[in-house]
C-alpha positions in Angstrom: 0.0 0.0 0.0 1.5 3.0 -0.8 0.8 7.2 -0.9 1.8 9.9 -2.3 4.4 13.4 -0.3 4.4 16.7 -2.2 6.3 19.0 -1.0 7.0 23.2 -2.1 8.1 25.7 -0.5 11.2 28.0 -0.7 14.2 25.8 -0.7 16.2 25.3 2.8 18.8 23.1 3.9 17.8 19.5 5.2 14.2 19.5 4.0 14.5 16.2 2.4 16.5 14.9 5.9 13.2 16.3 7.6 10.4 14.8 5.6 12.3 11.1 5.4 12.9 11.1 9.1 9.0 11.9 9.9 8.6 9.3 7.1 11.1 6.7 9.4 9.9 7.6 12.6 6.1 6.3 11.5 7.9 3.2 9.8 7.0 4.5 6.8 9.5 3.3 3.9 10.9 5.4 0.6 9.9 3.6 -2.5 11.0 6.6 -5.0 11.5 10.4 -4.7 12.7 12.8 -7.1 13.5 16.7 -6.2 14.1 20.0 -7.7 14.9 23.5 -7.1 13.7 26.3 -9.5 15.9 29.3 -8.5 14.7 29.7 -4.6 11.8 27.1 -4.8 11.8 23.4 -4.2 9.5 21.0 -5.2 9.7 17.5 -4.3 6.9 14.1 -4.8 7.9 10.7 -3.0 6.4 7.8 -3.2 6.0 5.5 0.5 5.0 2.2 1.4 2.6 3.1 4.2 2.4 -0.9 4.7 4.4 -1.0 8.1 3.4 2.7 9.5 3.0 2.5 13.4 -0.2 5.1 13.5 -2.9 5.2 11.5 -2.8 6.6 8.0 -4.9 9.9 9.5 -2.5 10.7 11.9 0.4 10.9 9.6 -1.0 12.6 7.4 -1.9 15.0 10.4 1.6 15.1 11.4 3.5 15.7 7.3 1.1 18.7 7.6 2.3 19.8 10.7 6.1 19.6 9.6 5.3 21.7 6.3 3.5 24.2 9.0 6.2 24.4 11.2 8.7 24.2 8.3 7.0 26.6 6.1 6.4 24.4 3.6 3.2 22.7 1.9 3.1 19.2 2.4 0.3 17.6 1.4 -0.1 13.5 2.0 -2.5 11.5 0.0 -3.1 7.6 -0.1 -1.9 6.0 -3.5 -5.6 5.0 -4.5 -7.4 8.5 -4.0 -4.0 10.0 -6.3 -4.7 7.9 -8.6 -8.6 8.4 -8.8 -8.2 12.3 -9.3 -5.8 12.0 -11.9 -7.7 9.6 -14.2 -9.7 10.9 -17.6 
């Protein structure tokens, strides 16, 4: 099972170490991620294997918000199957 990370914001040092250890810390695991920075913006979109988180799916997505808040950042946190559905013709 897996979702979907997006993240943008103005680019800063260790945003990627920040979003993969809230990632670890809920046993979440990094299937594939791919980053970029357009002059001071960053834009990143990860795939995770949610299988093996310790809290329910809610609550992280609760707390990936939080971390964009506190980081100023958007994070935004969707389930694989809901992704997929709004992006469908």
């Amino acid at each position: 099972m897996n979702a979907i990370i997006t993240v943008v914001g103005h680019d800063s040092k260790g945003i990627i170490a920040k979003v993969s250890a809230k990632c670890a810390e809920s046993g979440a695991n990094i299937v594939e991620i791919s980053q970029s920075v357009l002059k001071e913006y960053f834009a990143m979109i990860m795939v995770i294997d949610i299988s093996d988180i310790s809290i329910p799916f809610t609550s992280f997505v609760d707390e990936m918000k939080k971390l964009g808040e506190d980081a100023g950042l958007d994070i935004r946190t969707m389930h694989e199957d809901i992704f997929n559905s709004m992006h469908r013709i």
